[in-house]
Backbone as a chain_set.jsonl record, in Angstrom:
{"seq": "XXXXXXXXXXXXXXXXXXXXXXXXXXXXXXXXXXXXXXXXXXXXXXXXXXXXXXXXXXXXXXXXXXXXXXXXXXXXXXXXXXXXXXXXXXXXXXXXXXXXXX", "coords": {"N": [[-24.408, -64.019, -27.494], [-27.724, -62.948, -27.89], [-29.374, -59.813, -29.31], [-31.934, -59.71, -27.688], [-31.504, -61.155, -25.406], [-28.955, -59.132, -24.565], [-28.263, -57.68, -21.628], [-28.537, -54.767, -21.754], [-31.089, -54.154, -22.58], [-32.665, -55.098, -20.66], [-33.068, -53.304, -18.399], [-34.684, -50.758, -16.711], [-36.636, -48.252, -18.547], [-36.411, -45.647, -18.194], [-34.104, -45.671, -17.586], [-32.77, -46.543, -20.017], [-33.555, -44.62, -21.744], [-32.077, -42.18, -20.087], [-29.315, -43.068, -20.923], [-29.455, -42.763, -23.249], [-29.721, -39.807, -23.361], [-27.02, -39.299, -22.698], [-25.297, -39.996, -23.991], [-26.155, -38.449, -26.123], [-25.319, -36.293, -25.165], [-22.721, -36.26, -25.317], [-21.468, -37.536, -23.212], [-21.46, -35.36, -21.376], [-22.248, -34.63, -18.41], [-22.705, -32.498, -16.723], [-24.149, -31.001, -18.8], [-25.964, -33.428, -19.347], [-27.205, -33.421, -16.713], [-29.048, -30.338, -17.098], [-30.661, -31.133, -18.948], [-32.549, -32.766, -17.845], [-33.131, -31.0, -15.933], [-32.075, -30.735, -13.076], [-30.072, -31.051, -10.312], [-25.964, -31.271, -10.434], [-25.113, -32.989, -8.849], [-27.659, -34.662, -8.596], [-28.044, -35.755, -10.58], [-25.378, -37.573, -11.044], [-26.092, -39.011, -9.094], [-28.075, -40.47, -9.968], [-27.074, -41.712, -12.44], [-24.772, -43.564, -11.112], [-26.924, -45.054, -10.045], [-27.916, -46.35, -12.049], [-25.666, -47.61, -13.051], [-24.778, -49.326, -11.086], [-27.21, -51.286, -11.525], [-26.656, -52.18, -14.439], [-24.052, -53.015, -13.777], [-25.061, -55.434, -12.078], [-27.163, -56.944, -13.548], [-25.128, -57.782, -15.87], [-23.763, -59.006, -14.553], [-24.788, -61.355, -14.433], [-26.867, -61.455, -12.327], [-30.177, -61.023, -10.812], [-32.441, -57.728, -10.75], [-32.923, -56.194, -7.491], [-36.564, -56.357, -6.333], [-36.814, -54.791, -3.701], [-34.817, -52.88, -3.296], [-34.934, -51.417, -6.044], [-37.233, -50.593, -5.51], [-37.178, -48.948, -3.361], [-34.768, -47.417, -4.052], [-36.422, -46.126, -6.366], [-38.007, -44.075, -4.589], [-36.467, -42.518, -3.324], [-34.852, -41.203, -5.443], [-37.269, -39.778, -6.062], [-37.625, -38.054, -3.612], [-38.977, -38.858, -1.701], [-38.135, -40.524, 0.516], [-35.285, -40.43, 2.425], [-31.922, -41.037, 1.746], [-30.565, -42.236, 3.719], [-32.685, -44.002, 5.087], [-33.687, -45.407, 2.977], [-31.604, -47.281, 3.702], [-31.943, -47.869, 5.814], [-34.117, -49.007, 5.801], [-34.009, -51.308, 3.57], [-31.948, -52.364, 4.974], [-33.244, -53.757, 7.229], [-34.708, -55.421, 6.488], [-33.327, -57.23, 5.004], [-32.367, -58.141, 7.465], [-34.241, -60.223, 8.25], [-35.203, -63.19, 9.195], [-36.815, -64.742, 7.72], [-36.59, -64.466, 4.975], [-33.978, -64.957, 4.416], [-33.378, -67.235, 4.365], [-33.933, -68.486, 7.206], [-36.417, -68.956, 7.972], [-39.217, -70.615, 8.987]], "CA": [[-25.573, -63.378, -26.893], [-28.275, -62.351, -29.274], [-30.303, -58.529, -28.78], [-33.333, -60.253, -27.411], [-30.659, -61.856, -23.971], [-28.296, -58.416, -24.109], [-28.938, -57.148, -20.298], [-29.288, -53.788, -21.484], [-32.661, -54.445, -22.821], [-33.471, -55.301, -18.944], [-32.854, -51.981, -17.75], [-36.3, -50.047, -16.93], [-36.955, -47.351, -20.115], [-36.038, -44.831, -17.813], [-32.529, -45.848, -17.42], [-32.279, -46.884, -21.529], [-33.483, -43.33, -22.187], [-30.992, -41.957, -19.368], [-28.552, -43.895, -21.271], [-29.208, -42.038, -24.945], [-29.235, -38.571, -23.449], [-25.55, -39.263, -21.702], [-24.43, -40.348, -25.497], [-26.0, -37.319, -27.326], [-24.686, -35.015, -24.453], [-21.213, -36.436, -25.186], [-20.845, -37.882, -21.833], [-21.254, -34.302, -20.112], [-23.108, -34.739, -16.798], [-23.491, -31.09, -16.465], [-25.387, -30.679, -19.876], [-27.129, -34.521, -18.889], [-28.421, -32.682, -15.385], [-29.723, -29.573, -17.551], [-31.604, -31.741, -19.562], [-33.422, -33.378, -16.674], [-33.532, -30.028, -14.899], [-31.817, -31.44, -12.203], [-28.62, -30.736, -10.241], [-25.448, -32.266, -10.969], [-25.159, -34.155, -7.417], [-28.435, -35.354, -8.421], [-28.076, -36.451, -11.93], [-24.973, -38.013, -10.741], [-26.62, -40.437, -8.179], [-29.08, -41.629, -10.892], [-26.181, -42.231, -13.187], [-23.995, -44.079, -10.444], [-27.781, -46.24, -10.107], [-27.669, -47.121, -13.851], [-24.007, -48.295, -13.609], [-24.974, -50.319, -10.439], [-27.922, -51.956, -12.493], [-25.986, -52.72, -15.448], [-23.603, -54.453, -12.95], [-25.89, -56.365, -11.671], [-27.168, -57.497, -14.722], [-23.793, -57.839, -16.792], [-23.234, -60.291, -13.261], [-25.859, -62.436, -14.037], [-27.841, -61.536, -11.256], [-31.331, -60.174, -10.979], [-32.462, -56.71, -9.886], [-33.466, -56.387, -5.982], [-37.454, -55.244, -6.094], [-36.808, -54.269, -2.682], [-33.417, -52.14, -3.609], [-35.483, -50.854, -6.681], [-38.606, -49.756, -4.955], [-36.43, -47.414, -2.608], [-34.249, -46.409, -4.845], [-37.235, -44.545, -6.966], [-38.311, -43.498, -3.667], [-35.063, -41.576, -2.861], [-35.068, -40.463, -5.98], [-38.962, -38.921, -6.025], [-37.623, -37.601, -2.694], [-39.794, -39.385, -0.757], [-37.556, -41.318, 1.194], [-33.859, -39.981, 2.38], [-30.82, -42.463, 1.272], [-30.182, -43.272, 4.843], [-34.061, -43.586, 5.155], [-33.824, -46.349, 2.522], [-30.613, -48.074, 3.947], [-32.186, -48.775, 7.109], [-35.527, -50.147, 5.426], [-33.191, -52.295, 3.371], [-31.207, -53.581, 5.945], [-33.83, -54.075, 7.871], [-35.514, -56.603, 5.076], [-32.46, -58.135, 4.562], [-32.443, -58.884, 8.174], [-35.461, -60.534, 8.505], [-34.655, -64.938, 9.054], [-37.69, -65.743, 6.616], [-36.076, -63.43, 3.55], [-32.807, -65.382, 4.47], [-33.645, -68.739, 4.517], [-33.826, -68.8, 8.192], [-37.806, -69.308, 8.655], [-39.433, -72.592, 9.009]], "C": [[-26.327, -62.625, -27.99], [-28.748, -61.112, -28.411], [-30.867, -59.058, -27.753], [-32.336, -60.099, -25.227], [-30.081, -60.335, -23.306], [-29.205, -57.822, -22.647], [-28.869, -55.786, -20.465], [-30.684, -53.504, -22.007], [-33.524, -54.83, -21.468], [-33.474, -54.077, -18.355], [-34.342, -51.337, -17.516], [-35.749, -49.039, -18.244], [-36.221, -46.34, -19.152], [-34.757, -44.755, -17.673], [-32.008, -46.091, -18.82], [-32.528, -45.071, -21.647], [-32.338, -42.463, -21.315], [-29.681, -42.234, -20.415], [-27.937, -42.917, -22.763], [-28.96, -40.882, -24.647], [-27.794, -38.353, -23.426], [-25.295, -38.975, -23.638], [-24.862, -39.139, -26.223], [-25.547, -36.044, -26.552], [-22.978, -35.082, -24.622], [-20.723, -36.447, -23.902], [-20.881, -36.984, -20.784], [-22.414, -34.554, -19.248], [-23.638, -33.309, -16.743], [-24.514, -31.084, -17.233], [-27.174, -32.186, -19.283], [-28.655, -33.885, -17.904], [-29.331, -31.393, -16.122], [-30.646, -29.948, -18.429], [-33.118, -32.458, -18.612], [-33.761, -32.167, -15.787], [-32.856, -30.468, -13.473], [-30.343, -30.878, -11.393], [-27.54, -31.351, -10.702], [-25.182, -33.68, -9.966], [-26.292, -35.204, -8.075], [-28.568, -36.533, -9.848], [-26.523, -37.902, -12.048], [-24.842, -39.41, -9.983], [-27.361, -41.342, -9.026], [-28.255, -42.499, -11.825], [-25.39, -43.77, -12.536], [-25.54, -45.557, -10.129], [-27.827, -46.944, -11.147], [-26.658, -48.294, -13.506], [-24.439, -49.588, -12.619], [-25.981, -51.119, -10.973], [-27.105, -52.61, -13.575], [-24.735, -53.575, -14.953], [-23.604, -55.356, -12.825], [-26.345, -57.158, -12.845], [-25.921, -57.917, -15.562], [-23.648, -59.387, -15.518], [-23.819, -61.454, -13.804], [-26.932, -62.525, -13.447], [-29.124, -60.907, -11.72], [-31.653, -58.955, -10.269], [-33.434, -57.485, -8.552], [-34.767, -56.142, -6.452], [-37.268, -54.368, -4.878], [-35.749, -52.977, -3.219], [-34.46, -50.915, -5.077], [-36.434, -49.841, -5.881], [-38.354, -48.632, -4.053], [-35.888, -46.797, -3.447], [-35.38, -45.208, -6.068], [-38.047, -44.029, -5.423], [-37.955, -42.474, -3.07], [-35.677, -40.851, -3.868], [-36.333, -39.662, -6.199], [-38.518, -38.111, -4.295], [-38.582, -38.087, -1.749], [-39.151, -40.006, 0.538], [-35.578, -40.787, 1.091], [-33.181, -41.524, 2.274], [-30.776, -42.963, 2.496], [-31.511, -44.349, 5.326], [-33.633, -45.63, 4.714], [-32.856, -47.206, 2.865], [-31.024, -48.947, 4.639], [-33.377, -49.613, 6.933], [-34.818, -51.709, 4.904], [-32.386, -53.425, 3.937], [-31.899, -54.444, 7.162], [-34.589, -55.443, 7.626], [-34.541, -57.72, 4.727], [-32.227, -59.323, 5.992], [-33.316, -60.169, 8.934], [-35.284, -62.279, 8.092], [-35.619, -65.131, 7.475], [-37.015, -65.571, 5.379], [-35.015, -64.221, 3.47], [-32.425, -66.838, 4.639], [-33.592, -69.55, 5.873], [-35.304, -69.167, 9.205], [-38.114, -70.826, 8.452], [-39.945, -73.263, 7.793]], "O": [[-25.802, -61.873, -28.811], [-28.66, -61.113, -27.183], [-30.254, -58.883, -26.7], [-32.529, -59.325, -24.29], [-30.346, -60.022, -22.146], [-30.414, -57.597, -22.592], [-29.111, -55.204, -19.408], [-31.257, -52.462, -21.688], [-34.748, -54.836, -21.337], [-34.338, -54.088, -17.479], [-35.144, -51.579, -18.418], [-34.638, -49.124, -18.768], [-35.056, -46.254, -19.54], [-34.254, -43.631, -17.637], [-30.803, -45.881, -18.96], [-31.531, -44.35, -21.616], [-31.531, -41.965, -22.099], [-29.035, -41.202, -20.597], [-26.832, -42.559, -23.171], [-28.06, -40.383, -25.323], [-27.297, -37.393, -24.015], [-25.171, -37.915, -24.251], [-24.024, -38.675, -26.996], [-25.407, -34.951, -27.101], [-22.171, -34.251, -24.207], [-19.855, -35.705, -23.444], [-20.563, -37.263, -19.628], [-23.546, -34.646, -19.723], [-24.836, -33.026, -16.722], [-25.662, -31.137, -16.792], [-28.379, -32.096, -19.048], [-29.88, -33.818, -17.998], [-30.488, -31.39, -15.703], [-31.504, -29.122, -18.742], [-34.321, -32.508, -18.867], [-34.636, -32.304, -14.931], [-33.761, -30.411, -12.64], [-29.559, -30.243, -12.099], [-27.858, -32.188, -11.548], [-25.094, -34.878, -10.232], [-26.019, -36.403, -8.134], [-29.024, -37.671, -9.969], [-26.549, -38.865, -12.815], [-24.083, -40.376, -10.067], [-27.375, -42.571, -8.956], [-28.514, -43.681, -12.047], [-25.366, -44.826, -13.169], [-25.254, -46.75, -10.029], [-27.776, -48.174, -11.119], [-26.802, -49.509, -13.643], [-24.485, -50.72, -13.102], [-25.471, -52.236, -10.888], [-26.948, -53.82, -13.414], [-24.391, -54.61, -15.523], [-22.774, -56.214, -13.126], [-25.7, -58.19, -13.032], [-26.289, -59.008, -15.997], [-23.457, -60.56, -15.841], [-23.289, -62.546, -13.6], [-27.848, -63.304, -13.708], [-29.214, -60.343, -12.811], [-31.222, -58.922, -9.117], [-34.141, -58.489, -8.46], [-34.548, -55.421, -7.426], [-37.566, -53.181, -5.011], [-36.396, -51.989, -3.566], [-34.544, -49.702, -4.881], [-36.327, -48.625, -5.721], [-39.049, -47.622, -3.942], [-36.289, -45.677, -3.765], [-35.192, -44.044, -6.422], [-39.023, -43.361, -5.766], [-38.641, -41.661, -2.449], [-36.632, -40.093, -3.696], [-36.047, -38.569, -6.688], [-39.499, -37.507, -3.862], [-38.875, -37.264, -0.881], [-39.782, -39.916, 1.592], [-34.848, -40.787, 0.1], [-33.615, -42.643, 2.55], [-30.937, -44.181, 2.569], [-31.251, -45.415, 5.884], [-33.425, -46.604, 5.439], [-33.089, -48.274, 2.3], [-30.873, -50.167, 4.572], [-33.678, -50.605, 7.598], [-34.935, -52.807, 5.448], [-32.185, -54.613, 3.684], [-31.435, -55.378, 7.816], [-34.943, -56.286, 8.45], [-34.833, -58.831, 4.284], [-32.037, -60.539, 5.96], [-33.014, -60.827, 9.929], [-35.237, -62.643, 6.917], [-35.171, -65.554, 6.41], [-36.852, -66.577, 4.688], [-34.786, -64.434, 2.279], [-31.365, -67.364, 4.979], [-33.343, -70.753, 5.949], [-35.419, -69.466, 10.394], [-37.515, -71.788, 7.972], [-40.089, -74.486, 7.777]]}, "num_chains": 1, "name": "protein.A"}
């Protein structure tokens, strides 16, 4: 796998920069969240989104837009997690999305 392919070059910027603070914080979450201003619950969830991204990618697979577009939604507070579950599942349920339209 050359640079160019590696799937962390797919990541949005926001999650590569995420990525460098962790490493010059020496992995601390607390210091991470004081950098972002942030709590640690909250700096926590963004982290735990990274890892699920880099997952996903490392899988093979491609990111959701749908799954994306909530998730900065949550995070901007716009939209509560359960908020975005039920949009999600709602999208997922949907025949056409699922190869069940005509």
């Amino acid at each position: 796998m050359n640079t160019d392919d590696h799937y962390l070059v797919r990541l949005p910027r926001e999650d590569l920069d995420l990525i460098v603070e962790l490493v010059l914080k020496s992995g601390s979450l607390k210091d991470l969240a004081s950098v972002y201003g942030v709590s640690y619950p909250t700096i926590r969830a963004r982290l735990d989104r990274v890892i699920e991204r880099l997952e996903t990618l490392r899988a093979g697979r491609s990111l959701d837009p749908v799954s994306e577009l909530l998730a900065g939604l949550v995070e901007r507070g716009e939209l509560t997690p359960s908020g975005a579950r039920t949009i999600r599942d709602a999208i997922r349920a949907l025949p056409a999305l699922n190869g069940g339209g005509r």
